[in-house]
Structure formats: C-alpha cells, structure tokens
C-alpha atoms as one frame of an Amber mdcrd trajectory, in Angstrom:
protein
 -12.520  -2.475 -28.041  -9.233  -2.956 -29.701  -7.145  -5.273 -27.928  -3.676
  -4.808 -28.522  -1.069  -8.180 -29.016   2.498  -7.818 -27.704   5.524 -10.127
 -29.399   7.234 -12.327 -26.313   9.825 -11.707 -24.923   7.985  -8.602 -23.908
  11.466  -6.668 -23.334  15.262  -6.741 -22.670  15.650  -5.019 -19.232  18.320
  -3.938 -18.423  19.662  -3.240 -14.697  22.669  -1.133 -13.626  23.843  -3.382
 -10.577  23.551  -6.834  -9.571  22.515  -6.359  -5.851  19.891  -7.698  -3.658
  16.946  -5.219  -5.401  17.924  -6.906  -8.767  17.682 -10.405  -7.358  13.999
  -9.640  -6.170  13.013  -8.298  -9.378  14.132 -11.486 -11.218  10.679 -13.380
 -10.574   8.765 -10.034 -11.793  10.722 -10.363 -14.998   9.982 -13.908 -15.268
   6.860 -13.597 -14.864   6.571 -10.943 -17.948   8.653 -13.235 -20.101  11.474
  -9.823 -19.514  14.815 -11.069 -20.392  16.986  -9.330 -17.507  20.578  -8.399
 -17.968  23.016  -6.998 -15.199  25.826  -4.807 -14.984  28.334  -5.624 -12.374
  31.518  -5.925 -11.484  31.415  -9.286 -10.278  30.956 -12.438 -11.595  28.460
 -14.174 -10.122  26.951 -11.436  -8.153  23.675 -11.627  -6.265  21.219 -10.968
  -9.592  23.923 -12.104 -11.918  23.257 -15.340 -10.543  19.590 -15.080 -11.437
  19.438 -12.876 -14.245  19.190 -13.961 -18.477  22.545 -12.740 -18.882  25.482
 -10.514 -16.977  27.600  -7.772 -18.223  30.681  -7.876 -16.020  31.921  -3.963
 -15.668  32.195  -1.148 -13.328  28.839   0.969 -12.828  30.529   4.048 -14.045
  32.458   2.915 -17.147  30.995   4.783 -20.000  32.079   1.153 -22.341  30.175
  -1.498 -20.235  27.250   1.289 -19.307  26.854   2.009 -23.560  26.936  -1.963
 -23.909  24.079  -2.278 -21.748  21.802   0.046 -22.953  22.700  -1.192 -26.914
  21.754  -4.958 -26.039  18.389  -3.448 -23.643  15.425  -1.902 -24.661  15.087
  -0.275 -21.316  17.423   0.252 -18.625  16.743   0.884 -15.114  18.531   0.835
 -11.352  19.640  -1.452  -8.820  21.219   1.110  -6.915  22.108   5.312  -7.805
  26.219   5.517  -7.231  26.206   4.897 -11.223  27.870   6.858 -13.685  25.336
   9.487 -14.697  27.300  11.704 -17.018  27.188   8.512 -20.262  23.811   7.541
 -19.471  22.182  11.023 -19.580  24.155  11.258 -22.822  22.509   7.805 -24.130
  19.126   9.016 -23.078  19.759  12.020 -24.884  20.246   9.882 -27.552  17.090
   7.859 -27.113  17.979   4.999 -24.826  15.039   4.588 -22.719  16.186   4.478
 -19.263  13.828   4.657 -15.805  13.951   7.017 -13.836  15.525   9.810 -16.095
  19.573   9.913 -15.377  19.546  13.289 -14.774  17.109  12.778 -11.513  19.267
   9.652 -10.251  22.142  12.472 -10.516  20.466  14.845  -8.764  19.923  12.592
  -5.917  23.152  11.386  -6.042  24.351  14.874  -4.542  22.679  15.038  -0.942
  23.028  18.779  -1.110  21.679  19.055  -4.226  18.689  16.983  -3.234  17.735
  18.846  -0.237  18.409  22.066  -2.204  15.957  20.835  -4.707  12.964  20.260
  -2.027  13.473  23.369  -0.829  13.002  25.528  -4.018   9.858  22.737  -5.126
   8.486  24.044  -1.617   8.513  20.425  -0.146   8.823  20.314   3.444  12.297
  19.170   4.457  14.752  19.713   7.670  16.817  23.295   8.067  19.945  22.777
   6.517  23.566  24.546   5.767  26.014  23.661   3.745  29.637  23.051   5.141
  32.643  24.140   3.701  36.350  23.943   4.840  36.210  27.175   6.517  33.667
  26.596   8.954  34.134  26.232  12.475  32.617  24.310  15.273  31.412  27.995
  16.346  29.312  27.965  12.923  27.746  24.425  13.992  26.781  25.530  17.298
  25.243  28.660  15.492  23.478  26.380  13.583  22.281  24.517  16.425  23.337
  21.174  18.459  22.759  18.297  18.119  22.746  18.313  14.070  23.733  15.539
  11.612  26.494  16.106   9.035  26.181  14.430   5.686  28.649  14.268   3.215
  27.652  15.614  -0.574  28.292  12.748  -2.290  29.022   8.198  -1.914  26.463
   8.074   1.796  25.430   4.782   1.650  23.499   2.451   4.308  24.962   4.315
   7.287  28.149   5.732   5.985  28.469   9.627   5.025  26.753  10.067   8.091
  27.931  11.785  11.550  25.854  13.225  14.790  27.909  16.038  15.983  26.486
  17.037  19.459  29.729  17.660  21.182  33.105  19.437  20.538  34.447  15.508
  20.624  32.233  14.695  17.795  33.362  17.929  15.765  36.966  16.718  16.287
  35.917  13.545  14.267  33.577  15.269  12.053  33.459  13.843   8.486  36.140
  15.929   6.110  35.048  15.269   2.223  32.380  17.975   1.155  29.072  17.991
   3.099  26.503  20.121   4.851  24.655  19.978   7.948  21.227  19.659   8.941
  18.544  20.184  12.019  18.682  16.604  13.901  14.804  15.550  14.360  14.827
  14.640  18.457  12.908  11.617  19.241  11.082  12.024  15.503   9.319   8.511
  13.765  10.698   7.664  10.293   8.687   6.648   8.221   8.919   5.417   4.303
   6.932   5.837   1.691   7.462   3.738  -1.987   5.998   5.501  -4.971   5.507
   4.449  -8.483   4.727   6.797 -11.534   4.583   6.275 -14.810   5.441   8.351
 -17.574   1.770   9.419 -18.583   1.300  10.475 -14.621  -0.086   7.783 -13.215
   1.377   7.287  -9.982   0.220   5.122  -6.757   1.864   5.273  -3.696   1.869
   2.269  -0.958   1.081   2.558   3.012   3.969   4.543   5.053   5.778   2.179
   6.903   7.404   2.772  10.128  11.514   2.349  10.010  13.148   1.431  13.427
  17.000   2.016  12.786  19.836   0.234  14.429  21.451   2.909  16.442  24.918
   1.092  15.978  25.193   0.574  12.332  22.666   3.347  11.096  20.523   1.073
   8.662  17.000  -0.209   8.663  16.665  -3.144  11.426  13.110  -3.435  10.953
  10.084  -2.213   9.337   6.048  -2.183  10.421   3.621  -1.838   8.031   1.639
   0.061   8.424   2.977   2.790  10.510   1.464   3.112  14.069   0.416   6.822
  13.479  -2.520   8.403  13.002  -4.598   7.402   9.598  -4.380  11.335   8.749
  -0.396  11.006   8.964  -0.450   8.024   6.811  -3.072  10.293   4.389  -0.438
  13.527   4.894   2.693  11.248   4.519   1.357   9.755   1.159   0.413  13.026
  -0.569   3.846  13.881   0.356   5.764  11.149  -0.741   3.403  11.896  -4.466
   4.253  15.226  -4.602   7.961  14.712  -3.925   8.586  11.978  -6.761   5.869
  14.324  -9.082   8.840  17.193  -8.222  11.267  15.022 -10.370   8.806  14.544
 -13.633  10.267  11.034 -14.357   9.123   7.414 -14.256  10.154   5.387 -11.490
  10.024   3.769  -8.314  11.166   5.783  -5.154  11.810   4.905  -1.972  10.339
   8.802  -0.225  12.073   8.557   3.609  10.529  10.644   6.252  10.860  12.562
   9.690   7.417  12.859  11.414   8.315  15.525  14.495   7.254  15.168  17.852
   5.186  18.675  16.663   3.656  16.417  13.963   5.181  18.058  11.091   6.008
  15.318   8.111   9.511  16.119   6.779  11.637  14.871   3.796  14.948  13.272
   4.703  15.868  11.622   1.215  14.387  10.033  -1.275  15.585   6.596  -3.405
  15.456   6.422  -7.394  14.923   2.524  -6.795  13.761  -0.115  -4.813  14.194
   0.212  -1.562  14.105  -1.718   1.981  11.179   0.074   3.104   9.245  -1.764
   0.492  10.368  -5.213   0.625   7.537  -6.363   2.832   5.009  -5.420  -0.167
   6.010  -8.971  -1.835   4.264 -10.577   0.537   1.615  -8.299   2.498   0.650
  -6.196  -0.414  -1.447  -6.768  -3.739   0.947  -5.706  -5.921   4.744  -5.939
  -5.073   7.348  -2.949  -5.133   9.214  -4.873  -7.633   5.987  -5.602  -9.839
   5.293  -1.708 -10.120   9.094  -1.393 -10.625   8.644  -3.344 -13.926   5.470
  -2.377 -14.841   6.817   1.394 -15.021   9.576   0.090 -17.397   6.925  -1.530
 -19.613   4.330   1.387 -19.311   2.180  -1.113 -17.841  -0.938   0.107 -15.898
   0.043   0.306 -12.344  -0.850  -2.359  -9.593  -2.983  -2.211  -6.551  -0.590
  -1.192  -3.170  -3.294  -1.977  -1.052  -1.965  -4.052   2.472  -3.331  -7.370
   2.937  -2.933  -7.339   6.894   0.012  -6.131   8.850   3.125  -6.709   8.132
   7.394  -6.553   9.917  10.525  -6.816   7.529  13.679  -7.033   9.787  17.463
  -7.335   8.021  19.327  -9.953   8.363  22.440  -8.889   8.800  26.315 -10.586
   9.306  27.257 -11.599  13.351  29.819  -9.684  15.109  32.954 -12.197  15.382
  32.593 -13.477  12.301  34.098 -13.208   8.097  33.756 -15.577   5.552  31.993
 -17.530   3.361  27.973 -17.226   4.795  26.415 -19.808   7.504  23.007 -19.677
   8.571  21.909 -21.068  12.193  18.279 -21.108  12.930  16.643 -21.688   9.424
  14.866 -25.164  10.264  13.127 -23.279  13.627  12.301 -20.238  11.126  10.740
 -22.780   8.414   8.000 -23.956  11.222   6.709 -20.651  11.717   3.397 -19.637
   9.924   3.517 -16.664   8.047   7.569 -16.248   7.948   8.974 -15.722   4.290
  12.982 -15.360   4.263  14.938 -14.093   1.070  18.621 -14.444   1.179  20.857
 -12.152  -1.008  23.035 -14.942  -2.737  26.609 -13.086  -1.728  29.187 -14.733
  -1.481  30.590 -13.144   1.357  29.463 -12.586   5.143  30.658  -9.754   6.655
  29.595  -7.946  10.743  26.835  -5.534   9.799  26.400  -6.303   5.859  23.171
  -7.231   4.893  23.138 -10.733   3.721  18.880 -11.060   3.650  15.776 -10.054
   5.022  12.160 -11.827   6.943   9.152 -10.508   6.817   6.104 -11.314   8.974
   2.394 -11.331   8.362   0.033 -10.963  10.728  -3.221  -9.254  12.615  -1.569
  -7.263  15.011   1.201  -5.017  15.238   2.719  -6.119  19.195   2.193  -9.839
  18.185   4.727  -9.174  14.824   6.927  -7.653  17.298   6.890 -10.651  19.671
   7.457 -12.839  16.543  10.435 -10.824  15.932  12.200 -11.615  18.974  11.536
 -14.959  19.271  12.971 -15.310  15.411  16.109 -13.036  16.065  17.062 -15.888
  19.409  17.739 -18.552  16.530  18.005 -17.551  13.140  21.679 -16.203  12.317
  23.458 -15.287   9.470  27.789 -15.175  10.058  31.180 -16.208   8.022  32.245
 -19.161   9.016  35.434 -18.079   9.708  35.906 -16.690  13.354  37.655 -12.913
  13.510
C-alpha cells in the first residue's frame, strides 16, 4: 500500500462570511493545519476574530469575492445571500469552490428551489407562484391557511407570512414570491448531509426542530427525532436523494415537513452549515463542521453516528434590551454536567438575534427537556443598554 504524504499547511480555505458557522469551523481548520480566511464586511466579525486572516468586503462585490478565491485554494460558505454571478464565473475558471455556485444560486431563489424538487420528483408541499395580479380570491382558491414566501433575501424568519385571513392578505408580503400548502400541526424535522465529489455522501440522524412561533427561527432541537425509526430511515434517504439532485460537494442542511398523514416533505434545503446540526459537535462522532472540511479537502467522510441523545436550544437577545452583549446565568450553567455553550463573538445584542447556542447530552429525551427549562430560568443573553 502506497501511502500518500501531504505538504502542511494542508490548504488555504477560504469562507464567504464571517458568521457564527465560520466561527465553529475554526477548530476543524486548526485541527487540519487549514489556514482559514474570511470575507466580511466587518472588521472584527464573529470568524474574523478567529480566523488566519480577514478580507474586509461585501459578499457580493465581484473585487473582494475574486481576491478571495486568488489567495484560497478552496472556497466555501458561511451563509448563501453571496454574489453568485463572479463566483460561478471563477469556478468556470477553475477556482475550486464547495458546493458548486451555481447550486448555492439556485437555492438562493425559493421558487426556483421548490421548482427544482418538483421536476427531480422529490416530494415537496403544493405550491403557486404569486404575481402582482393575483387576488386574495386566487389564495383562497389555492387554499387557506397557506404560507407566502418571498423569491428571494428570506432569512431566519423574515420573507415569511401565514395568510389565513383577509387581515393577513392586507399585510401580505409585496416583493416577488409564491405561495405554498401550510402543513397543519406537521413535525419538522432536519436532516445534515455531506457528499463528496466522488459520491460519497453520509447523512446524520433527523433531528426534531421546535420553532419559536414569535420570531419564526429554531428555539430548540432533539436529536434524535421522536418519530418512528422508519421515519428517521425514510427522512434520511430523502435528505440523500435531495442533496444527490444538486450533483455538487457540500454540506446541506435538508429541512422537513413530516404530515400528520405521515408523508415526509421538503421545505428547503441549506448549501451550508446549519443550526440543525450544531448539536453533532458534541453528541456525534464526527461533527457537521468536520465533514464540512473534510468535503473541501476530499477527505474520506466521518462517522455521523449519535453518541446518546442530544437538545441544542438558541440563545437568543432579551426583549428590553440593545447594546453591547451581557450574559446572566453562565456560572449556574457551568455546574451543570453535560452543558456545552458556544457564544457567537458579536459585538452587538439585539431582541431576537442569535447571539449563541447550548446543547445538552443525555439518556433520555423528557429529562433534556427538563434540563432545558431549568437552564432557560437563569442563563440570559441581552444589551446592556435598556430600550
């Protein structure tokens, strides 16, 4: 056998967007010896602050996106509201970049996405698209409730609206959009997949997202789902065949509807990491973030095996509050067994924005839930400056 030696540093990675899912692939990168370099817009943002090096530069100037890929060997995402149009010109040109551009702008247009599912044959929810002539006549055609989305820029809760009413058609949302079937009393679930380019592709165990009804993004995740073991079979040969639709390395984040009829539906799917899978750095074998890198490299794929169960929960900025960020409750969170906290590193606290996550290990689903709100009594994140 012929084993094959590497030069160190292994690579230059770099990352379009200095966010929270760039911070947590830092110690991945590390770990390789991967020199990581951001592109952001702000100095001193969350994974600039971590990172080998920071371009500073919007995500969708064609300049600081060409800078990026000439000082990388292979670029990947933080996020997908990038500028697409340069960087499937670079790849054209060679640049390697994970996933392909041309998939994270496909999934940039929600329309285009679901439009996409539909002619792969991939089970998704009835949809329509919406244009300035239709009517709240059309909608109730359609069917109430439904959920309008718009094309383009939805992004942890915004883009979204529940019409169910004539009220909520006066507010509907006006830049381009369509509408879809609203899944009554449906479990989402989440599954992360990772493929590399020669096919090999693993997929983790579906989690189970409960939403926050107010602010429309994840509040907490179980892992793994409590469904049946042939949902979590159905829902990961799902969430493979979906990311094998866009024939690209990656990682996706594959979110899903399970009906109350026990059909598996898919709602829309990540080019990234993604907060359904930020529990694997501690419960699972192999982390999201890991596999992340290890598709970049064309490494051989880690186990996603669960190593017990598992709840994520956001932490997100208190109501009342702007500022510079405070946390209340960490020494009573550092006595508990089991409890990992990651903070984000921004620099500001807003109500609603996510400024970290916890996750929980443990034997037993109810007993992580228990844990959960005994943990959200004391442990805070707010501005210290009152509204």
């Amino acid at each position: 056998m012929t084993i094959m030696a590497k030069k160190l540093p292994l690579a230059r990675l770099g990352v379009v967007g200095g966010g929270q899912l760039a911070r947590m692939l830092a110690p991945a990168c590390n770990n390789h010896d991967v020199q990581m370099i951001i592109l952001d817009p702000y100095y001193n943002s969350p994974a600039g602050k971590v990172a080998f090096d920071q371009i500073e530069g919007e995500l969708d100037d064609p300049a600081a996106l060409q800078l990026l890929c000439e000082r990388s060997d292979i670029v990947t995402f933080d996020l997908e509201n990038v500028g697409t149009d340069i960087l499937v010109a670079l790849a054209d040109q060679g640049i390697e970049i994970v996933p392909a551009p041309a998939v994270i702008r496909l999934i940039q247009n929600k329309f285009d996405q679901k439009c996409h599912y539909r002619d792969s044959g991939i089970s998704t929810a009835e949809f329509t698209d919406f244009t300035e002539k239709s009517s709240f006549s059309d909608v109730e055609a359609f069917g109430l409730p439904c959920v309008q989305k718009t094309h383009t820029g939805g992004y942890d809760g915004r883009g979204v609206h529940i019409i169910r009413s004539i009220e909520d058609w006066e507010n509907r949302l006006e830049p381009p959009s369509f509408i879809e079937k609203f899944i009554a009393n449906g479990t989402e679930l989440a599954v992360m997949v990772a493929r590399r380019a020669s096919g090999e592709i693993v997929a983790y165990d579906p989690v189970e997202m409960v939403v926050d009804p107010e602010l429309n993004l994840l509040d907490y995740l179980i892992a793994p789902a409590r469904v049946d073991a042939n949902v979590l079979k159905l829902a990961q040969e799902l969430a493979k065949k979906t990311v094998e639709s866009f024939a690209t390395p990656g990682l996706f984040g594959v979110e899903l509807f399970l009906t109350n009829s026990g059909d598996l539906l898919v709602n829309e799917v990540a080019p990234r990491a993604h907060n359904s899978g930020h529990h694997t750095i501690e419960a699972c074998v192999t982390s999201q973030f890991e596999n992340q890198l290890r598709v970049c490299l064309d490494l051989p794929l880690g186990q996603t095996d669960l190593q017990g169960y598992a709840l994520t929960a956001n932490l997100v900025g208190e109501v009342g509050y702007n500022g510079r960020p405070v946390i209340e409750g960490l020494d009573e969170f550092a006595k508990i067994a089991n409890s990992h906290i990651h903070l984000y590193g921004k620099d500001e606290c807003r109500p609603g924005r996510k400024m970290g996550h916890f996750t929980l290990v443990g034997d037993d689903h109810n007993e992580l839930i228990r844990r959960l709100a005994s943990i959200r009594d004391v442990l805070i994140v707010r501005g210290d400056t009152p509204q």
